[in-house]
N, C-alpha and C positions, 0 to 999 in steps of 0.2 A: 415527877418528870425528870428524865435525863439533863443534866448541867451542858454537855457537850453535842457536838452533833459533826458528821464528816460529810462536805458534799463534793461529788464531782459531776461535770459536767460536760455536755456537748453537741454537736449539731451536724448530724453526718448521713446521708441516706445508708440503708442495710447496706444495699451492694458495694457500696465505698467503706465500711469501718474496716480499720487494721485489726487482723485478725489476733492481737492479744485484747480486742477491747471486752470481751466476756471474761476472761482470765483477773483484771484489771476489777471489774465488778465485782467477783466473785471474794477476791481479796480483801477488797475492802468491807464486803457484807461480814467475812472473816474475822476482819481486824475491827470492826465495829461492834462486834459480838467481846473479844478478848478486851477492848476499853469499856466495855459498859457504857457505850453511848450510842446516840442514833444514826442514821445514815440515811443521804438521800443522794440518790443516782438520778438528773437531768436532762434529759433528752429531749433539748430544746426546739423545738419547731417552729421559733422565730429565724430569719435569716440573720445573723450581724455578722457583718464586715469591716474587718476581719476575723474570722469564726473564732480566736482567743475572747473577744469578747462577749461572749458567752456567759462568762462566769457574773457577769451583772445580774442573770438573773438568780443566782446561790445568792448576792449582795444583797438585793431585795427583801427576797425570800427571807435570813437569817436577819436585818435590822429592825426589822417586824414579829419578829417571832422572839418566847423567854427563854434562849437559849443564854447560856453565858457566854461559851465559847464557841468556834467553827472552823475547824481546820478542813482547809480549800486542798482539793489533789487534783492536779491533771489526769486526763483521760491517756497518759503515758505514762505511768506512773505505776511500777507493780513493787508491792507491799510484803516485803519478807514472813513469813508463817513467823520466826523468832524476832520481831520487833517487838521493840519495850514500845508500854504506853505513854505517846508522844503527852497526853493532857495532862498528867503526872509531872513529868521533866519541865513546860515550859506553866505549867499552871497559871501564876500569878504575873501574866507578861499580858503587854498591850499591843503586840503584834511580832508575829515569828517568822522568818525566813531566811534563807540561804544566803551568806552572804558573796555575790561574784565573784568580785575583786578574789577571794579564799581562793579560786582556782587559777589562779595567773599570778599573783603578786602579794605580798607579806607587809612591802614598806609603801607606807603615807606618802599620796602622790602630790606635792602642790598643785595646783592650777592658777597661775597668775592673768594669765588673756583667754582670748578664744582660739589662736593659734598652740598653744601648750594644750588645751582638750584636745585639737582635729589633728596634731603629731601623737598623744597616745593613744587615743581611738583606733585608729586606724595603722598600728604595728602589727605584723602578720602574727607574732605571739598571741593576741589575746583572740576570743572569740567573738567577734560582735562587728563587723565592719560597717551594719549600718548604724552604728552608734552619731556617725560622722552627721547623722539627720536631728539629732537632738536638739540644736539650735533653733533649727525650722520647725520642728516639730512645736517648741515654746511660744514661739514667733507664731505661727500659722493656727497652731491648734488648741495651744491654751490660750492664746492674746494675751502674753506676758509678754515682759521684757527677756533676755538673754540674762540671769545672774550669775556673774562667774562664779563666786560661793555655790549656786545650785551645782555647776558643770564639775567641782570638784569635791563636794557632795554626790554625784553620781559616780564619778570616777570610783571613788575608795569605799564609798556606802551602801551602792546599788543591790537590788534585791532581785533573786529571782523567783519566776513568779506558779512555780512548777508547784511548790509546796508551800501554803502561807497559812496560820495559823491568827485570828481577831476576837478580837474581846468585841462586846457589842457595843461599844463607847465608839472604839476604834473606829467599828464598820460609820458608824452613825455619820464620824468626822469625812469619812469616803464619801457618802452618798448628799450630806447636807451642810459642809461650809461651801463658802465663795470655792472654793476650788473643789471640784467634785470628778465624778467619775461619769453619770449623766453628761453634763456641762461638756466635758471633754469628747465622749463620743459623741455626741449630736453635730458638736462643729467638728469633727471626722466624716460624718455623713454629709456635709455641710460642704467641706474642703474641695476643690478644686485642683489644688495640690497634686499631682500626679505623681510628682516624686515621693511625697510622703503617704498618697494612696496606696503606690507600689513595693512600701516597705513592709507591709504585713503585720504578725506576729510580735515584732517588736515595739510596736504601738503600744501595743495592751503595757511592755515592761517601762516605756517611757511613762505613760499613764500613772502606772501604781507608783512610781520612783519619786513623780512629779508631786502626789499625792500625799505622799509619805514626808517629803521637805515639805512642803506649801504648807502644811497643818501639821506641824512642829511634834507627828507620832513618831512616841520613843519606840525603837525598833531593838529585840534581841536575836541576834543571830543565831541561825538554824545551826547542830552539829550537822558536818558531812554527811555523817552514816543516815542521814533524814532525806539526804539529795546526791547519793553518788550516779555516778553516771562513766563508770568506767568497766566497760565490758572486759576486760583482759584478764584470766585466770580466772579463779572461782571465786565467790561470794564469799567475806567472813560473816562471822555471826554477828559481827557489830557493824553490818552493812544493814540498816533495815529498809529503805524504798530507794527503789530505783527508777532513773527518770530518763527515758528516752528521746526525749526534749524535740516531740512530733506534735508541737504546737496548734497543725491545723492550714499550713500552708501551703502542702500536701494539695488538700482539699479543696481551697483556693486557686488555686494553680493547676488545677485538672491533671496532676502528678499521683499517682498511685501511691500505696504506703510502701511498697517491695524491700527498699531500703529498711523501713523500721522494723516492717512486720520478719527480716530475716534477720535484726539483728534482738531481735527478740526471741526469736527459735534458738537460737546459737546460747544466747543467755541462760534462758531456762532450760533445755536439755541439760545444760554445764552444770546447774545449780537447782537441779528439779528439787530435793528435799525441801528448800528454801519457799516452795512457791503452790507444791502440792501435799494435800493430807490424803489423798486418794489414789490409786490406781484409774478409776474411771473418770476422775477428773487431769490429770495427765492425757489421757486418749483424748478427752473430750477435746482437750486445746490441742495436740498434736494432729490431729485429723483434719484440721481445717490448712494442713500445706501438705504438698507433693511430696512425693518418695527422693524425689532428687534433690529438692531442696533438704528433706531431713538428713541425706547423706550427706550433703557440703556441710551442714552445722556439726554433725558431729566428726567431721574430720579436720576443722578450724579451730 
């Protein structure tokens, strides 16, 4: 039996999935074949809210199962044809992801109060302004205290949660200490909370971040070329997945994918060898948008 396994996941009627999520499947059934590992594609038909937490049930699924390892991908997330085997590179690690902070800032941030978190949170540089909910979020949803150690621990340490890679010791520590991943979404279903109801997607990153301090897992940081997320000019070869970071609020929010689904036509046209082994498989993904959107992408 295979040592590894890839799952991704999601929960989206036909009429509503953004039109890369076949492409996205496809890739991976790809890149599960070039690792020698297994793969299972999710198509959840439980409701959770917010639909990011979904991926509970991959967590499940793999702490019960003799896999060793289980590298988690977003349902936004498309997989270069020339990516190296990620199970190779981080092999003997107890949990792998991307580290945020890597895309905004280089130097160790202190945090001495909870006014030094809600002034860098909330700078128009970085991406995340509802970060500024994290306190509440502790407060409200985990029934902790506020620790400034955590709040500066997230600041510099934070994960994201597009592409994560666990040992099954790791998953275990998720799903069964005092601080778990259950536990936290039930008192989310639970919540009252409106302002933290209405933050979405970002729950699920406060969750793992919380998860990840609380039960003291040693975390190695993802390379880039594992999570870029920069559309502008063409793909290198050392760019392997790319994440469109279309979480699912989309979904939530009765918002179409329009935005994703074209800045993913614009992507893959630019950088088709990267994404197709076929001619019929190019059509296959091209045919699902208009003649006039294919002509904006290829004139941007």
């Amino acid at each position: 039996m295979n040592r590894n396994i890839i799952y991704s996941c999601y929960s989206c009627p036909i009429d509503k999935q953004p039109k890369f999520l076949d492409l996205h499947i496809d890739l991976i059934k790809t890149y599960a074949n070039k690792c020698k590992c297994d793969y299972k594609i999710m198509d959840i038909k439980k409701s959770y809210i917010p639909p990011v937490f979904t991926v509970y049930e991959a967590y499940k699924e793999f702490v019960n199962s003799t896999y060793d390892n289980m590298l988690y991908i977003d349902w936004d997330v498309l997989i270069s044809l020339k990516s190296d085997n990620i199970f190779n590179e981080y092999n003997d690690s107890d949990f792998v992801a991307y580290r945020w902070r890597d895309s905004f800032f280089k130097e160790h941030v202190k945090i001495h109060t909870l006014d030094d978190f809600n002034n860098h949170v909330t700078q128009k540089k970085l991406d995340g302004k509802c970060n500024i909910l994290l306190p509440d979020f502790i407060t409200d949803i985990c029934k902790d205290t506020v620790d400034i150690d955590f709040l500066e621990f997230y600041v510099n340490e934070a994960i994201s949660g597009g592409v994560m890679m666990f040992n099954r010791h790791t998953m275990s520590k998720f799903l069964d200490s005092n601080a778990s991943w259950e536990k936290i979404y039930n008192n989310i279903c639970n919540s009252n909370n409106l302002k933290i109801l209405k933050a979405g997607g970002v729950l699920s990153h406060f969750a793992i971040n919380y998860l990840l301090y609380k039960n003291k897992i040693n975390i190695t940081n993802l390379d880039k070329k594992w999570n870029t997320n920069s559309v502008t000019g063409k793909m290198s070869d050392n760019e392997f997945f790319y994440n469109f970071n279309c979480g699912g609020d989309e979904l939530a929010n009765g918002v179409p994918f329009t935005e994703k689904n074209n800045a993913a036509l614009k992507y893959v046209i630019n950088n088709k060898p990267y994404f197709f082994n076929s001619k019929e498989k190019f059509t296959n993904f091209i045919k699902k948008y208009n003649a006039i959107d294919i002509i904006k992408s290829k004139r941007n």
